[in-house]
C-alpha positions in Angstrom: 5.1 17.3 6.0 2.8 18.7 3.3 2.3 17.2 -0.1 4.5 20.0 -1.8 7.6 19.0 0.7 6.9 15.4 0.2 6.9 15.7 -3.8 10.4 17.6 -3.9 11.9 15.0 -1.5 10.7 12.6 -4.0 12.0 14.2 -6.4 15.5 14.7 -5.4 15.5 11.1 -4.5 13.9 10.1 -8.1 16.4 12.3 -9.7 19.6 10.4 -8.5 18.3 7.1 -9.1 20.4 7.1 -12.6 23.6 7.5 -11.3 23.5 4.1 -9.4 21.5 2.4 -12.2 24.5 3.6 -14.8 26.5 2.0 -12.9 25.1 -1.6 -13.9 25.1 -3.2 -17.2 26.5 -2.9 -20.4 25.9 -0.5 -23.2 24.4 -1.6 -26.3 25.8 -1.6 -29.8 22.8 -1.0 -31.7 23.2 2.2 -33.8 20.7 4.7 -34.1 18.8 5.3 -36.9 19.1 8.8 -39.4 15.2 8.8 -39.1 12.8 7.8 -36.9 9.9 7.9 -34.8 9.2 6.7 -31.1 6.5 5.4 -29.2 6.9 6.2 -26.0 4.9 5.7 -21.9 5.5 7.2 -19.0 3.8 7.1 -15.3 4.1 10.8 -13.1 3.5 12.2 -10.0 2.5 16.0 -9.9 3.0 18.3 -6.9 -0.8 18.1 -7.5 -1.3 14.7 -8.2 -0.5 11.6 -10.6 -1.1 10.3 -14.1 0.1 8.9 -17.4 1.4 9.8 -20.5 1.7 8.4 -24.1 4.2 10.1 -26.7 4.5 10.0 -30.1 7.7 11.7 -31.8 9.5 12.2 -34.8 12.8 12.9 -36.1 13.0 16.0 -37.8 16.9 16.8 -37.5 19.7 14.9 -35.1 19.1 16.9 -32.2 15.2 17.9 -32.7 12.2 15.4 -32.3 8.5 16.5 -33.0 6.0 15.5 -30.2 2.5 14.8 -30.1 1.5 13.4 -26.6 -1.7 12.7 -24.6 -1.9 13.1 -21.2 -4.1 11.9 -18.3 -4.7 13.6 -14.6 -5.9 12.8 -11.6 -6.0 16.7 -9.9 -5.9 16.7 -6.0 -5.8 20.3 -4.2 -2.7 20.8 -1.8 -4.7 21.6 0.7 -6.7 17.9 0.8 -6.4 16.3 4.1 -8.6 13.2 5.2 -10.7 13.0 8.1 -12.9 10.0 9.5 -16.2 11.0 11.3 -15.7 8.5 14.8 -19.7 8.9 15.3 -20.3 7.2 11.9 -21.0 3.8 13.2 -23.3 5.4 16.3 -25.5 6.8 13.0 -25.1 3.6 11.4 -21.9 4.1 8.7 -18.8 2.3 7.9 -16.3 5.1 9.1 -14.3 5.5 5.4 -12.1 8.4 5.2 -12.9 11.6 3.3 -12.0 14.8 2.5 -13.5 17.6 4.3 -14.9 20.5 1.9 -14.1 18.7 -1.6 -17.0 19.1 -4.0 -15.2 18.3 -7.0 -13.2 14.8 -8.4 -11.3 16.2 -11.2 -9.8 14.5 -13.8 -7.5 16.1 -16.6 -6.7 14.9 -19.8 -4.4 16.9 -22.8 -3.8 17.2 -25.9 -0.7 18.3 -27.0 2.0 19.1 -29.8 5.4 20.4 -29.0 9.1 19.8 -29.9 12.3 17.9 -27.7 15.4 19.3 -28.2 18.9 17.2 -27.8 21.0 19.5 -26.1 24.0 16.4 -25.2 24.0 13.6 -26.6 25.9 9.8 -25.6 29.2 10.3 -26.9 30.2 7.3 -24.3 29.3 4.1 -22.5 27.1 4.7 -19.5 26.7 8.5 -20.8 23.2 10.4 -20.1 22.0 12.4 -23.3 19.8 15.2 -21.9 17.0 17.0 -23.8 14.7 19.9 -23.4 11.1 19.5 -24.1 7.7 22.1 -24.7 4.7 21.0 -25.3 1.0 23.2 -26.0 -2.1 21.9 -26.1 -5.9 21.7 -24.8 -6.7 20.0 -21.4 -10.1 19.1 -20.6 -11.1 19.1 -17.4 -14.1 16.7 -16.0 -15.8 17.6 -13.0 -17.3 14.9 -11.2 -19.8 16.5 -8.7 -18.7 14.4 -4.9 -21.5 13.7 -2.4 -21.7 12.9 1.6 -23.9 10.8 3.3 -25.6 13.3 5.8 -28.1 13.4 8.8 -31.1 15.1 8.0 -33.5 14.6 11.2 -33.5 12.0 13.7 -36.3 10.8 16.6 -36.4 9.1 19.4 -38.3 5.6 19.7 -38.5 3.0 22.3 -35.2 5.2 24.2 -33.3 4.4 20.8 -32.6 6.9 18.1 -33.0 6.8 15.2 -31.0 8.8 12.1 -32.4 10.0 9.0 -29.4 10.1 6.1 -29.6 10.7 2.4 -26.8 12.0 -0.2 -26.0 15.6 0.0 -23.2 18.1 -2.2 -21.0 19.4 0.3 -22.6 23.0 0.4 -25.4 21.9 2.1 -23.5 21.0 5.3 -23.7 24.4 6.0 -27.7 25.1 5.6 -30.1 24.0 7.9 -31.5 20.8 6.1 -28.3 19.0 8.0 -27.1 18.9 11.1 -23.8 16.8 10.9 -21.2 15.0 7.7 -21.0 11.4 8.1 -19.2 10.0 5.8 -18.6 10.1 2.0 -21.2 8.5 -0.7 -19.8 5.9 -3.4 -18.2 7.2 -6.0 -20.4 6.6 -8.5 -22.9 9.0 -7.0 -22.5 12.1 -9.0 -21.7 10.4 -12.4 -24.3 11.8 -14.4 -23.6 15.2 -13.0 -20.4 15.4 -14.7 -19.4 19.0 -16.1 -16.2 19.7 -18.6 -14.3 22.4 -17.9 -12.2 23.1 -21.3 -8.7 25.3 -21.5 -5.1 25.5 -22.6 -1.8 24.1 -21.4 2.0 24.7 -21.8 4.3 22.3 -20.4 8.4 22.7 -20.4 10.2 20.0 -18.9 14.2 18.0 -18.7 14.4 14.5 -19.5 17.6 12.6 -18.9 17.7 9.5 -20.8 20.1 7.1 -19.4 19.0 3.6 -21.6 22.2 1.7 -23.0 20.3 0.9 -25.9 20.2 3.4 -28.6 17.0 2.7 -29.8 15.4 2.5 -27.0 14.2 5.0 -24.3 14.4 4.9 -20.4 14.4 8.3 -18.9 13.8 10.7 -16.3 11.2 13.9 -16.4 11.3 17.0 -14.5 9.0 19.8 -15.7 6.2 21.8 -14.8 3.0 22.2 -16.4 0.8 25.6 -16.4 -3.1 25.5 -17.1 -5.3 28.0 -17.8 -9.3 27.6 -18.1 -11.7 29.0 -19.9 -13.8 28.9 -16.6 -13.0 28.5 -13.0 -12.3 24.5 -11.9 -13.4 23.8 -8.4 -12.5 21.2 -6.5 -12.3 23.0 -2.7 -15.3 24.5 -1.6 -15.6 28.2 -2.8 -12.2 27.6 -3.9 -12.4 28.2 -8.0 -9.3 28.5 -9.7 -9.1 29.7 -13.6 -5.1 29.2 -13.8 -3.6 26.2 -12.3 0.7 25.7 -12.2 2.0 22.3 -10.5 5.4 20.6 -10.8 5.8 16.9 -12.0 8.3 14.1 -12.4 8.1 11.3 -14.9 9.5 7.8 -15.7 9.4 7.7 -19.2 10.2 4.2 -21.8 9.8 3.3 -25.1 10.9 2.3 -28.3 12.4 3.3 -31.2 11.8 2.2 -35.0 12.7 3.6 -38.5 9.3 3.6 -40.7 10.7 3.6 -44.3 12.8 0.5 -43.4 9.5 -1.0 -42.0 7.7 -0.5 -45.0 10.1 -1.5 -47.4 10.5 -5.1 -45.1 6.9 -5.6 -46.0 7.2 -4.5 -49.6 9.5 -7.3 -49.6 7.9 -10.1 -47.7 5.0 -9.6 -50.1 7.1 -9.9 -53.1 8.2 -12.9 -52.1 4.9 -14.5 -50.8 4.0 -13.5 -54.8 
């Protein structure tokens, strides 16, 4: 099954998880405030790969919520697939699995500012309130150059051979300095090699929240994001890309709190300590 069919499966099956967990528990009589703001985390999983998110909103009206969010990546290509070389050990390797013809570790991280949008809200006990969501914003992209442990020469001594290796970018396996890929160097090979790749980002996405506590989050996110660079990202060889779309699904939780009554608390608790 490729990793596009195995992220919709996922998320169908992610999707339905809040009907059977409505179906537990009580709701909770805490009221909402007029105004607020919300910190808010949530874990995803793109059709591309997986990250994090932190979000910070406001209350502008009843049903609209500002947003400003920050976002972290991890980018995979769909068309990954990991391979052990079985003659590493004969040259002297721990066979560790890698991926064939990736010459990039990309990591993503946005910047954004959007608006959420309460199109129903809980008008009952165990109700969903479901919102729309857009976000814009700058994604920088970091490019951490990957490198293979390779055999350059090797000789024969005493009826034994021996292998000559050193750390090579992927597009050398196909000059004549190499003659086979063994096996993929430590990750921290490459560090100081790392290039940003700047660009924009929109991202619209439906979030169900289904928490029983009104001033508290716990929802579901289904959205898609769509990049676009201000130079090609690679991560496949002589595969650049300068526009990138994916699909993601997020758990998203958080709180809520109303900062004038917050303020005016410590107004008070300082009053009294005078």
């Amino acid at each position: 099954m490729s990793s596009l069919r195995k992220f919709i499966v996922l998320l169908f099956f992610i999707a339905f998880l809040p009907i059977s967990i409505l179906a537990q528990g009580e709701f909770s009589d805490n009221r909402e405030t007029t105004k607020y703001n919300v910190n808010q985390f949530g874990l995803k999983v793109n059709s591309d790969g997986f990250g994090a998110v932190y979000t910070f909103a406001q209350r502008v009206k009843y049903r609209l919520r500002r947003n400003y969010e920050v976002e972290y990546d991890y980018l995979k290509n769909l068309k990954e697939v990991k391979m052990i070389n079985t003659n590493a050990e004969t040259y002297g390797c721990d066979m560790k699995k890698f991926v064939f013809g990736k010459v990039n570790s990309v990591h993503l991280l946005r910047v954004g500012y959007g608006y959420n949008w309460m199109l129903f809200d809980k008008r009952d006990k165990g109700s969903v309130s479901i919102h729309l969501q857009t976000n814009v914003g700058f994604t920088f992209a970091f490019e951490k150059p990957m490198y293979y442990i390779m055999i350059d020469s090797a000789e024969m001594i005493n009826s034994h051979a021996y292998y000559y290796k050193s750390h090579h970018r992927f597009e050398d396996y196909y000059s004549s300095q190499v003659f086979d890929l063994v096996t993929r160097s430590p990750y921290s090979k490459g560090m100081s090699e790392i290039k940003l790749c700047p660009g924009n980002y929109v991202k619209i996405d439906v979030s169900f929240d289904f928490s029983r506590d009104a001033m508290r989050v716990s929802s579901f996110e289904l959205g898609t994001i769509f990049d676009l660079y201000y130079r090609p990202l690679t991560i496949m060889y002589k595969q650049p890309h300068s526009f990138m779309w994916s699909l993601y699904i997020a758990y998203q939780f958080g709180k809520k709190y109303n900062p004038t009554l917050n303020r005016d608390y410590r107004r008070s608790l300082r009053k009294s300590a005078d």
